[in-house]
C-alpha positions as CSV (number, residue, x, y, z in Angstrom):
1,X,-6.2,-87.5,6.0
2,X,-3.4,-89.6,4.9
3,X,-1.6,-89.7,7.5
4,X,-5.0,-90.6,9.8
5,X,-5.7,-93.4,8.2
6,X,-2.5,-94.5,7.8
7,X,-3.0,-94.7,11.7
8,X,-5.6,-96.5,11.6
9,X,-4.4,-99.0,9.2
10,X,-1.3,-99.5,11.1
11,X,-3.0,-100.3,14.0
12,X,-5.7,-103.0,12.1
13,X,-2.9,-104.3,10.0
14,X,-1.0,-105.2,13.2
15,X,-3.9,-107.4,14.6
16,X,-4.9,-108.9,11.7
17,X,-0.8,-109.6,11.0
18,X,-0.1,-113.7,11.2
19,X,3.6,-113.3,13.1
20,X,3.9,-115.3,16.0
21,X,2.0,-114.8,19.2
22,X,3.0,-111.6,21.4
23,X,4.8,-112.0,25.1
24,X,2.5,-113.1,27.6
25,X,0.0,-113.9,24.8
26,X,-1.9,-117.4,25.0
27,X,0.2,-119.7,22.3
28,X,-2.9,-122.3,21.0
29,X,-5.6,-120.9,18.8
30,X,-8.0,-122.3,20.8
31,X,-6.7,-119.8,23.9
32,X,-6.6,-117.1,21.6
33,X,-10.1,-116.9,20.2
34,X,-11.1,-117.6,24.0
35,X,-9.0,-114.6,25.2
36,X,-10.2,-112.6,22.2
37,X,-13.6,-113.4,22.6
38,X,-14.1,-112.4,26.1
39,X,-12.3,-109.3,25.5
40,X,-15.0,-108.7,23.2
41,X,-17.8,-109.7,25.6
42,X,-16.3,-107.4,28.6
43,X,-15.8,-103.7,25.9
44,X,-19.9,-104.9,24.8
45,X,-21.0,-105.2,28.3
46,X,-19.2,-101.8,29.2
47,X,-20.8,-100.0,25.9
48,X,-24.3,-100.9,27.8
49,X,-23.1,-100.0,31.0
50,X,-21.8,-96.6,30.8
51,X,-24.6,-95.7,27.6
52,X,-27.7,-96.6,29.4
53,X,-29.7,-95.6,26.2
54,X,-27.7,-97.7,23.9
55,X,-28.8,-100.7,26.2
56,X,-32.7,-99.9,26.7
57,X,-32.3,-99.6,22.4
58,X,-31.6,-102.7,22.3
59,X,-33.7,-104.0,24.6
60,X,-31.5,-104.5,27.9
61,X,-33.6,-103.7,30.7
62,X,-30.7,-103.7,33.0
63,X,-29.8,-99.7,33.2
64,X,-33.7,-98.2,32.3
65,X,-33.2,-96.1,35.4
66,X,-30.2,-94.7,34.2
67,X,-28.4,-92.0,31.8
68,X,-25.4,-91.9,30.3
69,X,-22.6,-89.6,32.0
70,X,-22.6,-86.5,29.8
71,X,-19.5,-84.0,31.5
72,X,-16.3,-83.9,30.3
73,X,-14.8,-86.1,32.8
74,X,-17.3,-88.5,31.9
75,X,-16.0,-88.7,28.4
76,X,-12.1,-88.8,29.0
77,X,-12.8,-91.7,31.0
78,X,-14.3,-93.2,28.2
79,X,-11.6,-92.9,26.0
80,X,-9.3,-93.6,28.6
81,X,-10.9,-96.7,29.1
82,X,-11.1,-97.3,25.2
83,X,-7.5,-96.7,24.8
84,X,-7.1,-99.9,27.6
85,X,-9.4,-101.9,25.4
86,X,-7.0,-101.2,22.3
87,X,-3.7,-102.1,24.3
88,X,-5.0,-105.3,25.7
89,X,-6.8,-105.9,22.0
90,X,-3.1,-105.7,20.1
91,X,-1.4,-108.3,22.5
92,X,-3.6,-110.9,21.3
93,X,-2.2,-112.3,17.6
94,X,-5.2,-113.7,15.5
95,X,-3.2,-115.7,13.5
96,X,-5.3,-118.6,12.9
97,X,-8.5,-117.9,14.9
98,X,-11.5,-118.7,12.7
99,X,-12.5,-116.4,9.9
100,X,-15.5,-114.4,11.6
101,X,-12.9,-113.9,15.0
102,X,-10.1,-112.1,12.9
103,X,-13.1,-109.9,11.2
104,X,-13.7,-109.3,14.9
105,X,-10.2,-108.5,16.0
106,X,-10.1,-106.3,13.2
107,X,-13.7,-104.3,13.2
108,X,-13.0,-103.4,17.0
109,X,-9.4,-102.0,16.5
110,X,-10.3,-100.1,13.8
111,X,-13.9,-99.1,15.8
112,X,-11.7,-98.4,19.1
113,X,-8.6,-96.6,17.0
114,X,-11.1,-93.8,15.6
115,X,-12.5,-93.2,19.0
116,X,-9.1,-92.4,20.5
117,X,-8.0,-90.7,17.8
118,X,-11.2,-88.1,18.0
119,X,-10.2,-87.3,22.0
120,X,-8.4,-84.5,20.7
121,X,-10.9,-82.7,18.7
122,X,-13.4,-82.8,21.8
123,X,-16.4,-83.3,20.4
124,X,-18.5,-83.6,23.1
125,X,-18.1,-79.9,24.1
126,X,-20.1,-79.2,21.2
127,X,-23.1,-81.5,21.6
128,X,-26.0,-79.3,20.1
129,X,-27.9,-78.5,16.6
130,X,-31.5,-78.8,15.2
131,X,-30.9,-82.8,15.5
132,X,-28.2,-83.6,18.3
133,X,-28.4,-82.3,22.3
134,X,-30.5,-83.9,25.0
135,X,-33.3,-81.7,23.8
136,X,-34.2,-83.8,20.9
137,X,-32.3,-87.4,22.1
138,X,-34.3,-87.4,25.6
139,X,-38.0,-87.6,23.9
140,X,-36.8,-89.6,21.1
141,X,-35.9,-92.3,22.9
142,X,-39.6,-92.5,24.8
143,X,-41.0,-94.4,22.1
144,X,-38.2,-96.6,22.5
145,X,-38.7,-98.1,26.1
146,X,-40.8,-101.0,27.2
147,X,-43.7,-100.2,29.5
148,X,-44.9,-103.7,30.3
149,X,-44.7,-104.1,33.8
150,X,-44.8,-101.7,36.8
151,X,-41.2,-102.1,37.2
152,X,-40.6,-100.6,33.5
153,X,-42.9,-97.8,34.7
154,X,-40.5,-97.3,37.9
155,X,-37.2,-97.0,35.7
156,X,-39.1,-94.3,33.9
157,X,-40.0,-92.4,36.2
158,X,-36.1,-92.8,38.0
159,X,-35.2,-91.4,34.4
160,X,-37.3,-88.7,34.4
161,X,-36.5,-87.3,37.7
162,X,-32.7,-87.5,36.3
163,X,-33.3,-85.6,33.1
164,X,-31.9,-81.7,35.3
165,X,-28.9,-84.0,35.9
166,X,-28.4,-84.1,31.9
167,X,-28.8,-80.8,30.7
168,X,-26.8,-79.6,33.8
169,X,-24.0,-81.8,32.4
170,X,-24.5,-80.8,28.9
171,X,-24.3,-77.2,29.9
172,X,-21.3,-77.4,31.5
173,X,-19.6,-78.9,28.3
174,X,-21.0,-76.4,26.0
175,X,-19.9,-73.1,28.5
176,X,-16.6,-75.6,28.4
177,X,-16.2,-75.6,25.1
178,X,-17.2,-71.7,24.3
179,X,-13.9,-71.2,26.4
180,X,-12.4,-73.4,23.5
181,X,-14.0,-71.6,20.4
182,X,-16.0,-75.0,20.1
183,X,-19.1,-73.1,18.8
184,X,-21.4,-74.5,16.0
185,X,-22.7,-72.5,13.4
186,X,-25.6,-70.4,14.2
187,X,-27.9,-71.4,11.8
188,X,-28.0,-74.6,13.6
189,X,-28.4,-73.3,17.1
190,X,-30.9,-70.7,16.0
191,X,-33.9,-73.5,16.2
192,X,-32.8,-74.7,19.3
193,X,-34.3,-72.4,21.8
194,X,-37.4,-72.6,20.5
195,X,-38.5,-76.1,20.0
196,X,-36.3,-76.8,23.5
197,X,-39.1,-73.9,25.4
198,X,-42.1,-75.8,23.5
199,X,-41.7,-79.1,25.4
200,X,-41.2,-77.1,28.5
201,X,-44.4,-74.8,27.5
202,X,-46.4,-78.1,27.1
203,X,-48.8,-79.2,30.1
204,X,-47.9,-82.3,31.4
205,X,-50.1,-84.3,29.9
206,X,-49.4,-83.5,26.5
207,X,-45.3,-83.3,27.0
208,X,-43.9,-86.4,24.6
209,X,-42.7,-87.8,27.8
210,X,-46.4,-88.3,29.0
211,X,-47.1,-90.9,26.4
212,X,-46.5,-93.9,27.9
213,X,-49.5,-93.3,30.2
214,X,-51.9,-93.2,27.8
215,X,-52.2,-96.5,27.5
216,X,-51.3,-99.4,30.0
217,X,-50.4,-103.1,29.9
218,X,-52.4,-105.4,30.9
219,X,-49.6,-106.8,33.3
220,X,-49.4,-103.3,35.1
221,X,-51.8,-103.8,38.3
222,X,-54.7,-101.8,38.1
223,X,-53.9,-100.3,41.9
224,X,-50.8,-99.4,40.7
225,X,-51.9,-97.3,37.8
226,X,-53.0,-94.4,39.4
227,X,-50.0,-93.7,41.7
228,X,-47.8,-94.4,38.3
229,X,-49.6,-91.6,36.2
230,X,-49.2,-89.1,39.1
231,X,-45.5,-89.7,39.6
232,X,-44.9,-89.5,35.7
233,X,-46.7,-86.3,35.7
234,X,-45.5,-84.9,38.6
235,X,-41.9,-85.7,37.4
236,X,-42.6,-83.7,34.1
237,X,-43.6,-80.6,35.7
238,X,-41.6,-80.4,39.0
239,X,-38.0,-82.2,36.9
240,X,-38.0,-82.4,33.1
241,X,-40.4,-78.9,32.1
242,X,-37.9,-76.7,34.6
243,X,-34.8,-78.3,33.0
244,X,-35.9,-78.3,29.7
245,X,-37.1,-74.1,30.1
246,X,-33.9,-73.5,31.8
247,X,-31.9,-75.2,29.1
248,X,-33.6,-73.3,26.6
249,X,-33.0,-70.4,27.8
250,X,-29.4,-70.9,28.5
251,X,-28.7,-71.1,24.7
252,X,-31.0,-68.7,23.9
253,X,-29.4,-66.2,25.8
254,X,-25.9,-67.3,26.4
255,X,-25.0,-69.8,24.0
256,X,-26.4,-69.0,20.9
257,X,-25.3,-65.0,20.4
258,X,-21.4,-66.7,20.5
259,X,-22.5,-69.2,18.3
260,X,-19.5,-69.0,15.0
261,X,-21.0,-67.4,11.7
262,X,-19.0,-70.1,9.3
263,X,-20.9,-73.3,8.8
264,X,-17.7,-75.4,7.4
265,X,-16.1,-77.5,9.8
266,X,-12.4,-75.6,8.1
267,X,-13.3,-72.5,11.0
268,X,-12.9,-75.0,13.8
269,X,-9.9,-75.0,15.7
270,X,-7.8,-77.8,14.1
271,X,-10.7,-77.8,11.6
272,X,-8.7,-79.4,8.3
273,X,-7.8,-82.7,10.5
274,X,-11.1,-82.7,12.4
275,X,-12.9,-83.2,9.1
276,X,-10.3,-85.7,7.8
277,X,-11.5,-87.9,10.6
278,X,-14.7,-87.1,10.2
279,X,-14.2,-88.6,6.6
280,X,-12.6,-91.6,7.8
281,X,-15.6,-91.9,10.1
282,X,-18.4,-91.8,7.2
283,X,-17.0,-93.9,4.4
284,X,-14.0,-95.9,6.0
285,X,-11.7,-95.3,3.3
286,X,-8.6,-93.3,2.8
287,X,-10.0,-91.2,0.1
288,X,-9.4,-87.7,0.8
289,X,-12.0,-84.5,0.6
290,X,-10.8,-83.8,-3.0
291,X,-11.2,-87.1,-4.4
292,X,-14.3,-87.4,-2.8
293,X,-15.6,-83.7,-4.6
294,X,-14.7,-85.0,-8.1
295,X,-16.3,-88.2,-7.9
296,X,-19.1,-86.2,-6.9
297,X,-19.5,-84.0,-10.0
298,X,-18.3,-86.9,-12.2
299,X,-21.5,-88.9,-10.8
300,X,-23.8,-85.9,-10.8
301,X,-23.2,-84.8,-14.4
302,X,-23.7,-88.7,-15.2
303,X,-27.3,-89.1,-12.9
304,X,-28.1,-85.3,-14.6
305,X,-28.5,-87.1,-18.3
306,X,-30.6,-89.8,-17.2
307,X,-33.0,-87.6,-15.5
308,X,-33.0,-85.1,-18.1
309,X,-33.7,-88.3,-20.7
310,X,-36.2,-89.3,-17.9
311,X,-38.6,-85.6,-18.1
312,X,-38.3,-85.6,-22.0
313,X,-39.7,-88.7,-22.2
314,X,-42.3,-87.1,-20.1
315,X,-42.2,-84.5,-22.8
316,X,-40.7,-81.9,-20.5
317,X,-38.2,-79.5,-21.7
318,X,-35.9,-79.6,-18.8
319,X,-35.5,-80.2,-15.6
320,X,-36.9,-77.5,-14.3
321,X,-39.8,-77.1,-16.5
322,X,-40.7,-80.3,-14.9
323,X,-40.3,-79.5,-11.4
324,X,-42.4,-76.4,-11.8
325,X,-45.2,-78.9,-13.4
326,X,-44.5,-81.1,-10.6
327,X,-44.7,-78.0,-7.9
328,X,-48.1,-76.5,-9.1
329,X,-50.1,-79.9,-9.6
330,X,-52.0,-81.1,-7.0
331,X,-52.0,-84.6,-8.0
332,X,-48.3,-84.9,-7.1
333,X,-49.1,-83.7,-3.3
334,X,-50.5,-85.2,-0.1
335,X,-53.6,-84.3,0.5
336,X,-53.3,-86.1,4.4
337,X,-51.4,-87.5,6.7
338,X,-53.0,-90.7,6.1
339,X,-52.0,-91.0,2.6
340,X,-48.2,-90.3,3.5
341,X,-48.4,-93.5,5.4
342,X,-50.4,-95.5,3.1
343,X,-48.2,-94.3,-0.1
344,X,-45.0,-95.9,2.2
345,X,-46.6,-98.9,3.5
346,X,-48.2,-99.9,-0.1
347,X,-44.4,-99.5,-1.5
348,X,-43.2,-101.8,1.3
349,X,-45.6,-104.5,1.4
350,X,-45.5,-104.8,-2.5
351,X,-41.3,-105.1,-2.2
352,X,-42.2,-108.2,0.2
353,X,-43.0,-111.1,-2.0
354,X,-40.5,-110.7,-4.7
355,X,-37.3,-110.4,-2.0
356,X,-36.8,-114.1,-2.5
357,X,-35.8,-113.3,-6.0
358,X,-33.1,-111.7,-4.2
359,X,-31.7,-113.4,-0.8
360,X,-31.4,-116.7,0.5
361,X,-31.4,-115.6,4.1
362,X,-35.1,-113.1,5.0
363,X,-35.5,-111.4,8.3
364,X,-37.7,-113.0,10.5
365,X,-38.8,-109.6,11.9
366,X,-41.2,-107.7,9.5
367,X,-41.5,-104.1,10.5
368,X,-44.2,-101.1,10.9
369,X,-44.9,-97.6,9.0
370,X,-45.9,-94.9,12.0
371,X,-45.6,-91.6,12.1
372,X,-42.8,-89.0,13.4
373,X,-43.3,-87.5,16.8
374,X,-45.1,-83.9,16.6
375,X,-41.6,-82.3,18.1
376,X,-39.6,-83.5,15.3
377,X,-41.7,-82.8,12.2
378,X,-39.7,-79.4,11.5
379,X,-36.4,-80.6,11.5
380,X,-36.4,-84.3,10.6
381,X,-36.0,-85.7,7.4
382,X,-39.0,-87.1,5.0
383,X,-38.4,-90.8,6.7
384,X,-36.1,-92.9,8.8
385,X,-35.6,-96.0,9.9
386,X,-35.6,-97.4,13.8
387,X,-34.5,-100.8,14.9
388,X,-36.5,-103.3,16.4
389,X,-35.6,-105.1,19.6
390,X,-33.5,-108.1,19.0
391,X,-36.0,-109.8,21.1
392,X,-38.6,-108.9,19.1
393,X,-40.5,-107.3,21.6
394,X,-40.3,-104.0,19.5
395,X,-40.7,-104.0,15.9
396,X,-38.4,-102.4,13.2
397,X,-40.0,-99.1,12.4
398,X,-39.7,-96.6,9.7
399,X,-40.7,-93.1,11.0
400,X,-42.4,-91.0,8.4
401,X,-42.6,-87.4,8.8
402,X,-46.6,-86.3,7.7
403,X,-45.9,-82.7,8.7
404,X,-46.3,-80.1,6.1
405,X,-47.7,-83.0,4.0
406,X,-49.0,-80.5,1.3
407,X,-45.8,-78.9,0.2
408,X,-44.2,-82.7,0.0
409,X,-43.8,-84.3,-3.4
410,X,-45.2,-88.1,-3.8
411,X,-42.5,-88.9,-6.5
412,X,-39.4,-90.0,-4.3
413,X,-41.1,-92.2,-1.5
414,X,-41.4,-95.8,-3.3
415,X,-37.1,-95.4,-3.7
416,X,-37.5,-94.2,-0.1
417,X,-39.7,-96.8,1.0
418,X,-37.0,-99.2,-0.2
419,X,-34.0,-97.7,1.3
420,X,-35.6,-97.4,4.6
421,X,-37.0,-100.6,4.9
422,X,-36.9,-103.5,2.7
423,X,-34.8,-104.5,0.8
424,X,-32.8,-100.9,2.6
425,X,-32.1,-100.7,5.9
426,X,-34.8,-103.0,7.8
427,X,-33.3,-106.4,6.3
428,X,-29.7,-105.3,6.7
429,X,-30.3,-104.5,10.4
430,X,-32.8,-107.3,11.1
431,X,-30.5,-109.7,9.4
432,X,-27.0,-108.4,11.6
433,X,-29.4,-109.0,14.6
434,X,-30.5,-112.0,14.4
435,X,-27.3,-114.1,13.4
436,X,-26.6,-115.2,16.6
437,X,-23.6,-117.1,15.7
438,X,-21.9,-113.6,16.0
439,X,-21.3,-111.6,19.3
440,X,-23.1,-108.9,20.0
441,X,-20.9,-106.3,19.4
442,X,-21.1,-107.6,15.5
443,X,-24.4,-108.0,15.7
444,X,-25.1,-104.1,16.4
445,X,-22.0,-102.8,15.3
446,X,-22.8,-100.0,12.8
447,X,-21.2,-98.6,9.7
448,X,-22.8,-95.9,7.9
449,X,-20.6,-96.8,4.5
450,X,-21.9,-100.0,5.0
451,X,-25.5,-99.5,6.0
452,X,-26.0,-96.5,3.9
453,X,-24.1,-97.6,1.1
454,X,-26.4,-101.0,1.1
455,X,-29.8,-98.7,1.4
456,X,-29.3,-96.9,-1.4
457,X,-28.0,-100.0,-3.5
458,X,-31.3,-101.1,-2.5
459,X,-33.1,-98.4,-4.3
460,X,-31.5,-99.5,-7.2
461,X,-32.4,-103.5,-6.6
462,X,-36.6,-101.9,-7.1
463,X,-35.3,-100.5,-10.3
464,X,-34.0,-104.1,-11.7
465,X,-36.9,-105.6,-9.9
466,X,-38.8,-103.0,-12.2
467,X,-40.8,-101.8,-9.8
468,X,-41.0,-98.2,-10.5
469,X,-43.8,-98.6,-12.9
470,X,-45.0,-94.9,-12.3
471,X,-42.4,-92.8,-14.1
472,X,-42.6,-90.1,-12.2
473,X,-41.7,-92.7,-8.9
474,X,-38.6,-93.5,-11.7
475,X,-38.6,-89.6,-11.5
476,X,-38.1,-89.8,-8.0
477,X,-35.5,-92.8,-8.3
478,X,-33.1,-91.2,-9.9
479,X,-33.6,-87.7,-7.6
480,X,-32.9,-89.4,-5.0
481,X,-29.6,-90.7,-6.2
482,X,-28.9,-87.2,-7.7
483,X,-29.4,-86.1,-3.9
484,X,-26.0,-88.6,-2.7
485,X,-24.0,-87.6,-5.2
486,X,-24.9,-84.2,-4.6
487,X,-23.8,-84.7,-0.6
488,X,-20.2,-85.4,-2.4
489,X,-19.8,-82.2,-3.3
490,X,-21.1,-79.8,-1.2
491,X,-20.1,-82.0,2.3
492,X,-17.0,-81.4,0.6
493,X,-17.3,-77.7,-0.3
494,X,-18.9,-77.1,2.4
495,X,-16.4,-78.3,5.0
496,X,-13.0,-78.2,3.1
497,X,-13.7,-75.9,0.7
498,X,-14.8,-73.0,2.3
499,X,-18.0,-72.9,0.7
500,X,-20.8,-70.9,2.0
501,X,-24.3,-72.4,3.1
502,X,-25.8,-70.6,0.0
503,X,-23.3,-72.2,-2.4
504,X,-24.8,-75.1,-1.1
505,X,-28.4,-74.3,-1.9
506,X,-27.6,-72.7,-5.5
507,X,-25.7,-75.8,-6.2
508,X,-28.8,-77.9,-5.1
509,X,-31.0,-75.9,-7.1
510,X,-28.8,-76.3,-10.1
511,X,-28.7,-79.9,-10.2
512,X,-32.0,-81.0,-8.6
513,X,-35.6,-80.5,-8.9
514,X,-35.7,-81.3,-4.7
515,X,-38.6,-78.7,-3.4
516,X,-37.4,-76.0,-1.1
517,X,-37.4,-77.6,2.1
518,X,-35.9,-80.6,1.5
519,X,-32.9,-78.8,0.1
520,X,-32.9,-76.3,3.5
521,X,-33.2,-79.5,5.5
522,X,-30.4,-81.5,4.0
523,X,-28.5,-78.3,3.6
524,X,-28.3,-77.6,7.5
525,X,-28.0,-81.9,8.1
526,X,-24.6,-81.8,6.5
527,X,-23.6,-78.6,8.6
528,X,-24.5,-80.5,11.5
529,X,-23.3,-83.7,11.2
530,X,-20.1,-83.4,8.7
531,X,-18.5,-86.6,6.5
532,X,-21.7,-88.5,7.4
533,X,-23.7,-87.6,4.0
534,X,-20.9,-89.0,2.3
535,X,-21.2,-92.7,3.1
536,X,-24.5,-93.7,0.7
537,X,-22.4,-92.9,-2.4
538,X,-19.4,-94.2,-1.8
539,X,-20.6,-97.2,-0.1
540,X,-23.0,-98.1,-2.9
541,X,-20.3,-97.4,-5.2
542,X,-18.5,-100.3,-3.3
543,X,-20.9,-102.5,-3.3
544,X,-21.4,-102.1,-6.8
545,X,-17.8,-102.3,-7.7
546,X,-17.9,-105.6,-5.9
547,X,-21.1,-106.7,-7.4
548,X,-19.6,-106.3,-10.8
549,X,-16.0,-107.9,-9.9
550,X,-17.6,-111.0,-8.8
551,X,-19.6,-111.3,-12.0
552,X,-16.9,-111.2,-14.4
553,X,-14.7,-113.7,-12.6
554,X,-17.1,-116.1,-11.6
555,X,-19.3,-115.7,-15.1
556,X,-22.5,-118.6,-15.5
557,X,-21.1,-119.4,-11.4
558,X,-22.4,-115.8,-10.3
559,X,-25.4,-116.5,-8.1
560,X,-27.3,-112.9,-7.3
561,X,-29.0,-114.1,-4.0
562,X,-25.4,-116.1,-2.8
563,X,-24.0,-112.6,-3.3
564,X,-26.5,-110.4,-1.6
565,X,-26.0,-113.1,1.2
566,X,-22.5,-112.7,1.2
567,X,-22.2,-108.8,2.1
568,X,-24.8,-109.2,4.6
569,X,-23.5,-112.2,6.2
570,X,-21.5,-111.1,8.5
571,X,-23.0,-107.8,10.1
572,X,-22.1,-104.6,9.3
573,X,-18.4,-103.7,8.1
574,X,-15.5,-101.5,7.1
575,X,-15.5,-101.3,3.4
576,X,-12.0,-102.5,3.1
577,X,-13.2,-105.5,5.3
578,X,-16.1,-106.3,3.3
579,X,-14.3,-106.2,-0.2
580,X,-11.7,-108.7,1.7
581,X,-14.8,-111.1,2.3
582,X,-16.5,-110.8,-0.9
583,X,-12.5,-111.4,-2.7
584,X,-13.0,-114.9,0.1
585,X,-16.4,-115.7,-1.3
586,X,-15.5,-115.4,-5.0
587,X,-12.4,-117.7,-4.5
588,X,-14.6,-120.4,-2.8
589,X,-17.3,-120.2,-5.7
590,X,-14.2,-120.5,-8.5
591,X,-13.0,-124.0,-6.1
């Protein structure tokens, strides 16, 4: 882990260094940030190139007909052409560019250094679970697309006809990759088959990729319309249901019985360093899988008293005489769908008027509460956050999952409700977007430290706000923060510890009153997508930690809303980064 980052810091240290400019490099400042910034430009415009569905997310119209190239040759080129990007990035000295052009320089050495460094562990050989393959990223990103003209339509349909070309790819890899013992776990590929056959099973009409002719613009000609829906349709049952059956079938009957029985990432082949960069990945620090567990159980025993003064209060016993009240009374359940998205979009729209109290700068983009697709209800998680379009043509959206409504507790959605969208995820991803005095890349350039870390400090802003005037939503609060400092130690365990998927569960089960499926569903989310859980504490730690430094040294000068300004100003970032910029803004406020 160590040695990783040491790596990494190596190479960010020598861009951001202030020595004298390289051979061959351009010798003004001015020449510099020009050089710098179109090398910037031409790596953004190649991201949208070679990942159609990266481009169409953000609303680049350019490559709708297109997908990504998923073989193996595909993504060596990538990093080949990455590792060009990094080369001709380090001959150009930032000494003296302006402030927001060195953050630049830096962010994309340290973004393009972990990219190269992951070619050896191969990733993409092992491209499925429950939540990652084409299976579940090919309908997702339906709701996604425009459909505004008859043009859009035509892209689609180009896409849909493309969709065999895809899984053929991605079967390839994985056969590729069982050569390598680069198997996941089973528990994650057992779902696969299944849900993968449903979509095929579907008729046409009610497949997920039907849905955008349901409903058409008013700028799509009316004599077009007909000829639109029977191509669409036609596509789904002669090109997408075939490739999707045979795809199931594939890992049902050759992919999944070879699938590995461990779920840490430790049984991997090079399994120890593969999760070290996996760590550097999720938080962007150097701390290492040990440090990481501690701090877990140091912050879980800590969150454990406050919840435990939380119930008596409630005059519960214990935790879990609570949870069982909690389990077996009906006025802490849905009783519809509806009321799932009402309970979120109350929560959001009451967080709206007081965010002044908070910010100087709002997002201009307000965002919608809608529903998760059908196909994902079973393995998604209670709500998630989307995007909008930078043009605004597409809103920001948090996707709620209604499904199994019944079994779902009410008493953690207003701390979700924040994280997701405001003052969580929606204004720090609105905001990055729309300063367009910052290049694109910086505008969508994400961090999960960084954005996770700041939706879960937003939870916490409702709690100074006091907003969590139901004290079983308080309840909830705090579960929810139990649950990240949880992730801390069993990622951990899990993947570096050798801990087995029901050490995981027991320890979940000790130290939180989360119902059943929540705790199965995060449980198999951290098998499946390793070092990731651990960014929300240790970036809200951070922030925090920051929060708190620039208090005591600027005292009566500490302005809240100049600080909450201050992480977000500048997009998303590498925690070291970000502490570098808030140390700037403190020194400015002291002058």
């Amino acid at each position: 882990m160590r040695a990783l980052l040491a790596s990494l810091l190596l190479t960010t240290a020598a861009v951001a260094a202030c020595g004298g400019a390289p051979r061959g490099n351009p010798s003004s400042a001015a020449a510099r940030t020009q050089a710098l910034r179109d090398l910037v430009a031409e790596e953004w415009e190649y991201s949208l190139r070679t990942s159609p569905e990266t481009a169409s997310s953000y609303g680049d119209r350019r490559y709708n007909a297109q997908w990504s190239d998923y073989s193996d040759a595909g993504a060596r080129a990538d990093i080949a052409a990455k590792r060009d990007f990094l080369r001709r990035l380090a001959a150009i000295d930032p000494a003296g560019l302006p402030e927001q052009d060195q953050i630049t320089a830096r962010l994309l050495a340290f973004d393009l250094q972990l990219q190269v460094d992951g070619e050896r562990f191969e990733s993409w050989l092992m491209p499925v679970s429950q939540i990652a393959g084409p299976q579940v990223q090919l309908p997702t990103l339906v709701p996604v697309l425009p459909f505004e003209t008859t043009r859009d339509y035509d892209d689609y349909i180009a896409r849909l006809r493309a969709i065999p070309t895809v899984f053929d790819q991605t079967t390839a890899d994985m056969r590729l990759g069982m050569t390598k013992h680069l198997m996941p776990p089973k528990v994650l590929v057992a779902p696969v088959p299944a849900a993968t056959l449903a979509i095929a099973a579907a008729k046409p009409e009610d497949s997920p990729f039907a849905a955008p002719i349901a409903k058409f613009s008013d700028a799509v000609p009316e004599a077009d319309r007909a000829r639109i829906r029977a191509d669409v349709l036609a596509a789904i049952r002669d090109r997408v249901d075939p490739a999707f059956a045979a795809f199931g079938a594939f890992v049902r009957d050759e992919y999944a019985p070879h699938a590995r029985d461990e779920v840490g990432e430790w049984a991997l082949p090079d399994g120890t360093a593969r999760y070290e960069l996996d760590i550097a990945v999720g938080t962007t620090t150097h701390m290492n899988a040990e440090e990481i567990h501690q701090l877990g159980l140091r912050e879980v025993a800590r969150i454990e008293v406050e919840m435990l003064a939380t119930v008596k209060k409630l005059r519960f016993a214990d935790l879990h005489a609570f949870s069982d009240a909690l389990a077996h009374d009906p006025v802490h359940h849905f009783h519809s769908r509806d009321e799932v998205l009402a309970k979120y979009r109350g929560y959001i729209d009451g967080m709206y008027p007081h965010l002044p109290e908070l910010f100087g700068r709002l997002p201009k983009q307000r965002l919608e509460v809608v529903p998760v697709e059908p196909f994902r209800e079973a393995t998604m998680p209670g709500a998630l956050y989307w995007p909008g379009a930078p043009d605004g043509s597409r809103p920001g959206r948090v996707y709620v999952n209604t499904g199994a409504f019944e079994t779902r507790g009410m008493q953690n959605v207003e701390t979700t409700a924040y994280h997701e969208g405001v003052p969580g995820h929606h204004m720090q991803l609105t905001i990055a977007q729309e300063m367009t005095d910052l290049p694109p890349y910086r505008q969508h350039w994400f961090s999960s430290a960084y954005a996770e870390g700041w939706a879960l400090y937003s939870e916490r802003l409702g709690e100074e706000l006091g907003l969590y005037q139901d004290p079983y939503s308080y309840y909830g609060h705090l579960q929810d923060e139990m649950l990240r400092a949880i992730r801390l130690v069993v990622d951990t365990g899990m993947h570096a510890k050798h801990w087995s998927r029901q050490q995981v569960v027991d320890f979940f089960h000790a130290h939180s009153t989360s119902d059943e499926v929540e705790v199965q569903t995060e449980t198999d989310r951290y098998i499946a997508w390793p070092g990731q859980a651990l960014s929300y504490k240790i970036g809200q730690l951070k922030i925090l930690e920051l929060r708190e430094r620039a208090k005591r040294e600027l005292g009566a000068k500490f302005d809240l809303r100049a600080f909450h300004d201050t992480v977000l100003g500048a997009g998303a970032l590498p925690l070291d980064v970000l502490e570098a910029r808030v140390g700037t803004w403190i020194a400015a406020q002291r002058r």
